[in-house]
RODO-2510 file (C-alpha; in nm, 4 decimals, decimal comma):
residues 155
     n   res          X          Y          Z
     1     x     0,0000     0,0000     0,0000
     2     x     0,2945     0,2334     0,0705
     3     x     0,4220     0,1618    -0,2492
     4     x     0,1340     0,2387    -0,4097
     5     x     0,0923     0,5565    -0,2076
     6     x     0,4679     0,6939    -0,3075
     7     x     0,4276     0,5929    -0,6734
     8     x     0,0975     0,8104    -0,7007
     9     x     0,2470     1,1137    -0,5065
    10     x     0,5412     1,0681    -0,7546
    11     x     0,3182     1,0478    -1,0668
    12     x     0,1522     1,4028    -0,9439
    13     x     0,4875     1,5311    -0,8912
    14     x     0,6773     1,4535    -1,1911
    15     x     0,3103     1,5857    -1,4100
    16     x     0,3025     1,8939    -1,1568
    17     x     0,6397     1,9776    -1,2604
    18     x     0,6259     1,8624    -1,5914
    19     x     0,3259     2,1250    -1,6344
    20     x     0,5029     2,4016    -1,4753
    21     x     0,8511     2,4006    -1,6801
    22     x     0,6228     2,3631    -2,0046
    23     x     0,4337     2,6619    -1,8755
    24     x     0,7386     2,8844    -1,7592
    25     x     0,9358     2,7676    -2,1260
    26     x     0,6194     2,8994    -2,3378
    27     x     0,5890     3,2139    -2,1357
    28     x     0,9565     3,3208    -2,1633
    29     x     0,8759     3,1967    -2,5383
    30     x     0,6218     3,4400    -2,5796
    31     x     0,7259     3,7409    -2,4276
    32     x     1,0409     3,7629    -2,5642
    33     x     0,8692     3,9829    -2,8489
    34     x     0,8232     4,3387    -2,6720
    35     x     0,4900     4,3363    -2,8647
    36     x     0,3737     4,0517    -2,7630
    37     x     0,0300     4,1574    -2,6529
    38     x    -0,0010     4,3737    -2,9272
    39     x    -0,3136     4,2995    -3,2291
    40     x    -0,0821     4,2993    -3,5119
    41     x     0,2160     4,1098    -3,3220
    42     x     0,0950     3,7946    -3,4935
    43     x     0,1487     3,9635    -3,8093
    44     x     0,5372     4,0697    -3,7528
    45     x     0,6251     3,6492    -3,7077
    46     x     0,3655     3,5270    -3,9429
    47     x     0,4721     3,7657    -4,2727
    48     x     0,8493     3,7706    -4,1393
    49     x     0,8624     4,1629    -4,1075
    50     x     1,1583     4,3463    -4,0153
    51     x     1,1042     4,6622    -3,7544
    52     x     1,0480     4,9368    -4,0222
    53     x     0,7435     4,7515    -4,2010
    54     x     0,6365     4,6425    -3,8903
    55     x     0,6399     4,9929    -3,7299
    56     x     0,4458     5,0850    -4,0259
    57     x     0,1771     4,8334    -4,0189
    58     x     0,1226     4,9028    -3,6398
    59     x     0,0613     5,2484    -3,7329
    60     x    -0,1801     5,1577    -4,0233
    61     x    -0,3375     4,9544    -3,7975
    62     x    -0,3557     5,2156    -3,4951
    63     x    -0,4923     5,4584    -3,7142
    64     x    -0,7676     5,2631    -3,8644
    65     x    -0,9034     5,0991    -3,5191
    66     x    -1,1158     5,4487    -3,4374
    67     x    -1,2788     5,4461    -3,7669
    68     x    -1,3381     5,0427    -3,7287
    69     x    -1,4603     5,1087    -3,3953
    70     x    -1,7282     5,3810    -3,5802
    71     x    -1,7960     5,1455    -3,8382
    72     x    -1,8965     4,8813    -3,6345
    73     x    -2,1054     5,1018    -3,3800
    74     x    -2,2963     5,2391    -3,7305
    75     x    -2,3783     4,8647    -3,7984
    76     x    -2,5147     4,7574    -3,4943
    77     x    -2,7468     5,0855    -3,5128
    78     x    -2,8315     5,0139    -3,8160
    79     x    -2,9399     4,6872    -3,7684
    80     x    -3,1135     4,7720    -3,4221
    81     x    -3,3252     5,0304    -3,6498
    82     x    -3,3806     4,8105    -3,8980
    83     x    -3,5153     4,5257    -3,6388
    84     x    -3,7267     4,7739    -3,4514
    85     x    -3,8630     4,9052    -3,7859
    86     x    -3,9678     4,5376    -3,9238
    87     x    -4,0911     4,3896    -3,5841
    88     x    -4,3129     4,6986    -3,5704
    89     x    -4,4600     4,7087    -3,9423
    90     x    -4,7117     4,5029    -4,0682
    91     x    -4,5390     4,5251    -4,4220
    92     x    -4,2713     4,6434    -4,6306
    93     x    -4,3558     5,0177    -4,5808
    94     x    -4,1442     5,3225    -4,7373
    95     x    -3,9577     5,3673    -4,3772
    96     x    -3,8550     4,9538    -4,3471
    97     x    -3,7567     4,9663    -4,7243
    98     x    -3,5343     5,2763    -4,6232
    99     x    -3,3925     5,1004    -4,3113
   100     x    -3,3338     4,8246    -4,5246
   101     x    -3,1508     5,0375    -4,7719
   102     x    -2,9792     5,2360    -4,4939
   103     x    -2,8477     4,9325    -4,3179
   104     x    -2,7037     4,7730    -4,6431
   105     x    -2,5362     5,1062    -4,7265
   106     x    -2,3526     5,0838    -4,4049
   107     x    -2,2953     4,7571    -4,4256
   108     x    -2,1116     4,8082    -4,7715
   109     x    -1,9233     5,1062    -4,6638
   110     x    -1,7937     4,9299    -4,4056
   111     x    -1,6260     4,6340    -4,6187
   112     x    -1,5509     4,8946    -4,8976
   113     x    -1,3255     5,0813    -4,6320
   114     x    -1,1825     4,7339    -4,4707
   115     x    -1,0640     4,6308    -4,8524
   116     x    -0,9363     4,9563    -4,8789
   117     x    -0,7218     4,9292    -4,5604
   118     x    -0,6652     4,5650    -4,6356
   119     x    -0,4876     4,6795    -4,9663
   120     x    -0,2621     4,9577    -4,8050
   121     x    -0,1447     4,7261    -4,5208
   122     x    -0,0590     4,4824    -4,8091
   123     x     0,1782     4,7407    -4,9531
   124     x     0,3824     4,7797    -4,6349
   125     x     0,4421     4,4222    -4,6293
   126     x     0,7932     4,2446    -4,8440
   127     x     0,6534     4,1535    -5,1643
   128     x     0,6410     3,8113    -5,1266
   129     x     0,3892     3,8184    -4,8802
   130     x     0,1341     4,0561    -4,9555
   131     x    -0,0434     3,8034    -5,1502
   132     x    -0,0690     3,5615    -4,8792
   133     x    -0,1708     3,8485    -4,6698
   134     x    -0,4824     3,9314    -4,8871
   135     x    -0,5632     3,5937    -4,9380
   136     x    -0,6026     3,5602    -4,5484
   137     x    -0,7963     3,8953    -4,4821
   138     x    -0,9975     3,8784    -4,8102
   139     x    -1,2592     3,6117    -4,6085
   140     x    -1,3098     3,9532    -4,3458
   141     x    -1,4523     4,1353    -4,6600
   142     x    -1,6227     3,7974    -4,8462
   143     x    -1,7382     3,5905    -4,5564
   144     x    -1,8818     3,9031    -4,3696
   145     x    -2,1101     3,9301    -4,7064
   146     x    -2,2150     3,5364    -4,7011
   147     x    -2,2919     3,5501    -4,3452
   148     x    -2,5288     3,8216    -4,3377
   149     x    -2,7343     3,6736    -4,6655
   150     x    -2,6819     3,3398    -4,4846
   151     x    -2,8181     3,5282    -4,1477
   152     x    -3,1385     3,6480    -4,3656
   153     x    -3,2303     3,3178    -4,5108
   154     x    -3,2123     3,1426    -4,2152
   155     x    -3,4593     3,4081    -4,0503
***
């Protein structure tokens, strides 16, 4: 039974520790970057920027957060207006058609502007990348379009 006993307190040891030097190794890991918390660090290691074009994405990024921040707070008033207007209609009246027409406006503006932004931050990045970059952000501007026509079908 003592046996027993010791090799199970072992076991819980050796996994303890085992989980603790994996833990401390991928923390030093990670913040050896000195942006590691940063939104855009992933990009820096994943399009293998050096510290000028990665300066300048941060800033491209920075700058376009408020106006993302805008965009999306336009869209979710949008819709809310839109909602309220259908859920309070007994048909398709001038003012839900106008809602509707508002709230797709928005809604286009919005991935007009990401593209837009999508396509400058491509420029800052080495050549050889900027593809693969637009072929990972392009779904932002695509799928955002499938899911809301997905979103109205279902409903």
């Amino acid at each position: 039974m003592k046996r027993l006993l010791f090799i199970l307190a072992l076991s819980v040891s050796l996994g303890a520790a085992a989980y603790l030097i994996s833990y401390h190794i991928a923390q030093s890991a990670l913040c050896d970057s000195p942006d590691w918390q940063s939104p855009t660090a992933w990009m820096r290691q994943e399009f293998h920027l050096n510290d000028a074009q990665y300066a300048q994405v941060k800033k491209m990024e920075s700058d376009y957060h408020p106006h993302c921040t805008i965009m999306c707070d336009r869209i979710e008033q949008s819709h809310l207006a839109l909602k309220k207007l259908i859920l309070s209609s007994n048909g398709l009246t001038p003012e839900v058609q106008a809602a509707l027409q508002n709230d797709t406006a928005v809604q286009e503006q919005c991935r007009e502007d990401m593209l837009r932004h999508f396509y400058e931050v491509s420029q800052a990045l080495p050549p050889d990348q900027a593809q693969r970059y637009l072929a990972i952000m392009q779904t932002q501007v695509v799928e955002t379009e499938n899911a809301s026509q997905t979103a109205m079908l279902k409903h």
